[in-house]
Each structure stands twice: as C-alpha cells, then as structure tokens.
N, C-alpha and C positions, 0 to 999 in steps of 0.2 A: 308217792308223790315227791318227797323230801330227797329218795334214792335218783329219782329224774331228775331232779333240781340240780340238785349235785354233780349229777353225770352231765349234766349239758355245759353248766361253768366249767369242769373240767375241761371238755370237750374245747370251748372257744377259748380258755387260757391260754392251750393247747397250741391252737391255730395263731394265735396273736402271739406269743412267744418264736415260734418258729418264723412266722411271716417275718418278724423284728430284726432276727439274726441273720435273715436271707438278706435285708437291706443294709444291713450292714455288711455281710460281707461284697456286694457288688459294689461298697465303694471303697472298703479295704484290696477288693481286686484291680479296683482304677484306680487307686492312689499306685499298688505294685507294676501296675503296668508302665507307669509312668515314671518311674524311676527305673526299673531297666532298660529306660531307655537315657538315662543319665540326663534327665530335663534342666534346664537352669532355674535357679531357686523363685528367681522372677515372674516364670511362664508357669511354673506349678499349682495345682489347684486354684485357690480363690486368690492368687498372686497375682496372676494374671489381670486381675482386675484392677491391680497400682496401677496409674496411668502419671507418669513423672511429672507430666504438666499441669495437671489435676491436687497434687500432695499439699496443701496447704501449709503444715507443719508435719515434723515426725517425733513424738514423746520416745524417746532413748532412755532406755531403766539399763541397769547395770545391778546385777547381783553375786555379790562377794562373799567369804567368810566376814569380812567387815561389816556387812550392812549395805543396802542399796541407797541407788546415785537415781535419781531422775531429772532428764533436761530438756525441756523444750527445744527443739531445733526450728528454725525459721527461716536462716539462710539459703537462698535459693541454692545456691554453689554447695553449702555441705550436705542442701540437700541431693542435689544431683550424684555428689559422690558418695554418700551410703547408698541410694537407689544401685547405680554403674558397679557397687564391689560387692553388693547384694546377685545383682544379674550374673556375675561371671560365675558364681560358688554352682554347683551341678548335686544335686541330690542323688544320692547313691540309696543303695541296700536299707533296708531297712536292720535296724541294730538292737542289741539288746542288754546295752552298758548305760551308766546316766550317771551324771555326777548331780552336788549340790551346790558348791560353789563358784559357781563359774556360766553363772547366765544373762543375755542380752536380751531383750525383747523390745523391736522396733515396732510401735504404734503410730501407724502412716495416717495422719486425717485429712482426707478429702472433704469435697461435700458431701455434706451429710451421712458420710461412710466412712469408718474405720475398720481397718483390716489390721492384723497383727501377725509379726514375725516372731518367734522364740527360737531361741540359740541357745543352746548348753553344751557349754565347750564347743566340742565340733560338732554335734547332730540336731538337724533341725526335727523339733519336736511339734508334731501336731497330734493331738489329745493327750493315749498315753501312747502311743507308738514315736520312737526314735528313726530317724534317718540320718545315714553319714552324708557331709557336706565337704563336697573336693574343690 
C-alpha cells in the first residue's frame, strides 16, 4: 500500500513539474520571438499596456556604486519624454552579461496599475533573463 502511495506522488510530481516547465517555456519562446523581431521597448510584453495618457506619475530609482536615488516624477512633459526615449530603445537578443552598478528602473502608475521598467546598463531585464537595448 505504502509502495502505491509513493508511486502515485511520484507519478503526479512528475507531471506537475514537466507541465510547469512547458509553460514556461511557451513564454520564454514568445518573449524570443519578439525580439528577433527587434520590437520597441514600449510595444513589448506587458509594455504595451503603458498607455502615455493614462501615467499618472512615474517613481525613477536610480542604482549606483553610491547608493540609490528615488524621485517622484509628475510632470506631464518629463513624463512624456521618458515615455518617447523609452519607445525609440528596440530590444534585441537576449544576453548573458549583467552588471551591478548601473541600474534604472522606471515604475509607471496609472490607475490602479503599475508596470515596471528595469535597465541595467544596457539590457533590459525582465526576471532573470537579460535583453540588449539599441
């Protein structure tokens, strides 16, 4: 009985581990498709969801060898132009370099939504996979 028990957990571990990694990689395969297609940083994954008239404020962290900076932004106009220099960058390749001193992460709040940008140095980074930014 104990030998059954056991072989059945194995069995469904089994299946829920592999199912896990298949979903992940279907969206590790649409993040790659989407970049060789050299997308703008704007239109990519849940980016796409910034809507510039929508942005309420955007929290800008800045992280140095010194220590980080955090600022409120409000202005419509400097919001507009982080939005506008954010759009032009085109996400490339995916990379396998990373620094530590040298990251930006743009926290856009809308209503009742926040979406987040991270930058380190040049690749934009979403979880632990890097992408180069042209």
């Amino acid at each position: 009985m104990k030998k059954t028990f056991v072989l059945v957990i194995a069995i469904v571990s089994l299946f829920a581990i592999t199912g896990c990694s298949l979903i992940n990689k279907e969206k590790v395969k649409k993040v790659e498709e989407k970049v060789k297609e050299k997308i703008s940083l704007m239109s990519f994954n849940e980016f796409k969801d910034i809507a510039i008239d929508k942005i309420k404020s955007i929290d800008y962290t800045r992280f140095t060898i010194a220590g980080s900076d955090t600022k409120k932004i409000t202005d419509k106009n400097e919001i507009k132009e982080i939005y506008n220099n954010l759009k032009k960058k085109r996400v490339g390749k995916e990379v396998s370099t990373a620094c530590e001193d040298n990251t930006t992460i743009y926290t856009f709040n809308m209503d009742n939504k926040k979406t987040t940008i991270e930058i380190e140095c040049d690749w934009l980074v979403i979880g632990n996979k890097r992408y180069e930014l042209k």
